[in-house]
N, C-alpha and C positions, 0 to 999 in steps of 0.2 A: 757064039759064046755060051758055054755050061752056065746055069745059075746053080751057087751055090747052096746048098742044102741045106741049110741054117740061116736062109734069106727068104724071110714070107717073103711072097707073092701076092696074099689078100688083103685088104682093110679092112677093120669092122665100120661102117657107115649107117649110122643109123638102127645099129645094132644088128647089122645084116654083114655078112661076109664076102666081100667083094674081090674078082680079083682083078691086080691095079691092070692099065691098060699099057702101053708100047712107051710111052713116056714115061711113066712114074716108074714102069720097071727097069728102066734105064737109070733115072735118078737113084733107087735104091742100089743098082748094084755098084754105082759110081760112091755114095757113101758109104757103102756095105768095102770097098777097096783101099778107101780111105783110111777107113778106120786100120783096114792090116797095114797101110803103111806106118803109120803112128807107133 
């Protein structure tokens, strides 16, 4: 699967820029999908 290019990848945590790990970037592209169905 392509991430879409207008879907961070990082978090700010603590004021530091993280990027999320194999799970969260799964949850985001899952509501990042959502959201185009709506």
């Amino acid at each position: 699967t392509s991430t879409p290019p207008s879907l961070k990848l990082t978090k700010i945590e603590n004021g530091v820029e993280k990027y999320l790990n194999e799970e969260e970037r799964q949850n985001a592209m899952n509501e990042y999908y959502k959201k185009l169905d709506d």
